[in-house]
N, C-alpha and C positions, 0 to 999 in steps of 0.2 A: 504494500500500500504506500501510495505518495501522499506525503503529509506535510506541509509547510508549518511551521510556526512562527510568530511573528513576536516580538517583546517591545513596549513602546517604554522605556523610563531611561533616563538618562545617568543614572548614577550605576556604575558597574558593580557597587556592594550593596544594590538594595536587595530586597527579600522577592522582587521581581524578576531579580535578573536568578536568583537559584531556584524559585520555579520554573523560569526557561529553564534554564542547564540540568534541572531534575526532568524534563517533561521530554526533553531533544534527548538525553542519555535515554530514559525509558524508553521511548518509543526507537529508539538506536540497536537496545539490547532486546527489545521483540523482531528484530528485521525488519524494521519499518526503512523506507528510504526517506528520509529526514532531511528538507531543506531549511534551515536554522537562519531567520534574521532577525539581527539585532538594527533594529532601524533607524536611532543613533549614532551606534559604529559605521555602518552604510553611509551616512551622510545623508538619510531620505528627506528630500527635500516636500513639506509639505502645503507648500502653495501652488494651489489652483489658478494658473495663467488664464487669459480671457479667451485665449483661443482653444481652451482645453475644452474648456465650456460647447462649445459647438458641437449638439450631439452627432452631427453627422462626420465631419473630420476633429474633431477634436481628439481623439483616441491617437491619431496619426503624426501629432503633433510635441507630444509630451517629450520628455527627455529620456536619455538611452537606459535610465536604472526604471523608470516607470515601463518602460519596454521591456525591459526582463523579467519586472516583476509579473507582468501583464500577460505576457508568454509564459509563463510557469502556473498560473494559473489555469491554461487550458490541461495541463498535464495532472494534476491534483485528483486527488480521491476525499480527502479531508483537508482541517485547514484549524490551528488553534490561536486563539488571543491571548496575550497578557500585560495586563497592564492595571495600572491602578484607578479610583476612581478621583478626579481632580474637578472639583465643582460639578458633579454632576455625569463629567462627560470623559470619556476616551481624553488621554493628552492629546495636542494639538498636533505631533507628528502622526499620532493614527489615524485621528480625523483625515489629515489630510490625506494619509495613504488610499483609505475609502474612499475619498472623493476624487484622488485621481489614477486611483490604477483599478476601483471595481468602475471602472467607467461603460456609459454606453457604447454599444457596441463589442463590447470586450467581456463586462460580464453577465448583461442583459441586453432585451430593448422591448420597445415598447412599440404597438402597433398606433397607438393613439392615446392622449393623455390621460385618458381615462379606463386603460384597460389595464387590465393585471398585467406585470410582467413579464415575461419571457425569459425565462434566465439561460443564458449560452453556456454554463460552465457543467463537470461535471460533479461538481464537488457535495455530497451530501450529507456530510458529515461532519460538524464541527465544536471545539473546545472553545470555551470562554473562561479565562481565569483572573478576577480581579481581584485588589487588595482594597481595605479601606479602614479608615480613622473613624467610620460613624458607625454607630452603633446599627444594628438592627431593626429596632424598634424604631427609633428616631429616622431610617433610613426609609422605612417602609410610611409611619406616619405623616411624616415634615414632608416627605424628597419624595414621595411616590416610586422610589429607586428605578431613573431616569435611564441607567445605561442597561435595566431589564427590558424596556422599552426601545431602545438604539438597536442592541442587539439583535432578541427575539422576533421583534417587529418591523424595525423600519429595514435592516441589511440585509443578517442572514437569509432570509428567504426569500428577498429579494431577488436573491442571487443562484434562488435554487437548495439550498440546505434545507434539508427533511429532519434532518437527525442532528438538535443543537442542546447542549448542555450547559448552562454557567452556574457557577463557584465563587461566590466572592469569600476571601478569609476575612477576618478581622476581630478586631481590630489590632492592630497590625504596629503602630506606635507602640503600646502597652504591652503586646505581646513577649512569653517567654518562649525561650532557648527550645524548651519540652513542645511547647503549644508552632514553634515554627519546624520542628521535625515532625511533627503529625501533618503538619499543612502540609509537608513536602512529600511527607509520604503518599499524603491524599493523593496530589495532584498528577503523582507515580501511577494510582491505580486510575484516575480518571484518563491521562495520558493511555493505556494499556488498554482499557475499554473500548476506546475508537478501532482499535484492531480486531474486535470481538465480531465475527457475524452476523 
């Protein structure tokens, strides 16, 4: 199975980046074929140019790492998140990854703006793994927890994902030593389950 995983945080000692490097080695040590990006390290640039916007050539436009990324997505079977949650929303490097590499044409379209989409990809399978400082309760009550929504609803299946899972730990600030090796463990067995039949 082709699996991409993607990490959006910028600090190389956060508890994001050993959920990647737990979830890339897991699914490494099942035979998964595992393509590991640190979005970051890559240098992904996530501003949306004017001409990207064009749903008809805009796809053709982009720069040569949104073209790779974009190409490797027709090859995918699955496909995982990680990243923290920062006001609500995905950091501003994933944001913009979604907005310019699942682009139209690339990983949907639409027949008219009012029809469901078409998703071009084959990917049906995906992991969600976020961290977060808020509480549960407060997250659910206050926040309506916004990126259950981003995820589940506005993207993934946008794009075609039948089969989506998210995990948020937390909170993750307070968090001990014991309680971030059980996260990591988690994320070991959720990472493995995407391999499952």
């Amino acid at each position: 199975m082709r699996i991409a995983v993607y990490l959006a945080h910028p600090r190389p000692d956060s508890f994001n980046r050993a959920l990647f490097d737990a979830v890339v080695e897991e699914l490494a040590r099942h035979g998964a074929d595992v393509r590991p990006h640190d979005l970051y390290s890559e240098g992904f640039d996530p501003v949306l140019s004017a001409a990207e916007t064009d749903t008809v050539a805009g796809a053709t436009v982009a720069d040569d790492l949104v073209h790779r990324h974009q190409r490797e997505l027709a090859d995918l079977d699955a496909i995982v998140f990680i990243h923290p949650n920062w006001w609500g929303m995905p950091p501003a490097i994933m944001t913009g990854w979604v907005q310019r590499v699942l682009a139209p044409t690339v990983a949907y379209k639409l027949e008219t703006p009012e029809a469901e989409p078409h998703p071009l990809l084959n990917i049906k399978r995906a992991l969600v793994l976020n961290t977060s400082d808020t509480s549960l309760a407060r997250e659910q009550t206050t926040f309506g927890d916004p990126l259950e929504q981003i995820w589940t609803a506005c993207v993934l299946p946008y794009v075609g994902v039948e089969k989506l899972q998210r995990v948020v730990f937390r909170t993750v600030k307070d968090s001990t030593d014991d309680s971030r090796t059980t996260w990591l463990q988690e994320a070991r067995k959720l990472a493995a389950a995407l391999l499952a039949d």
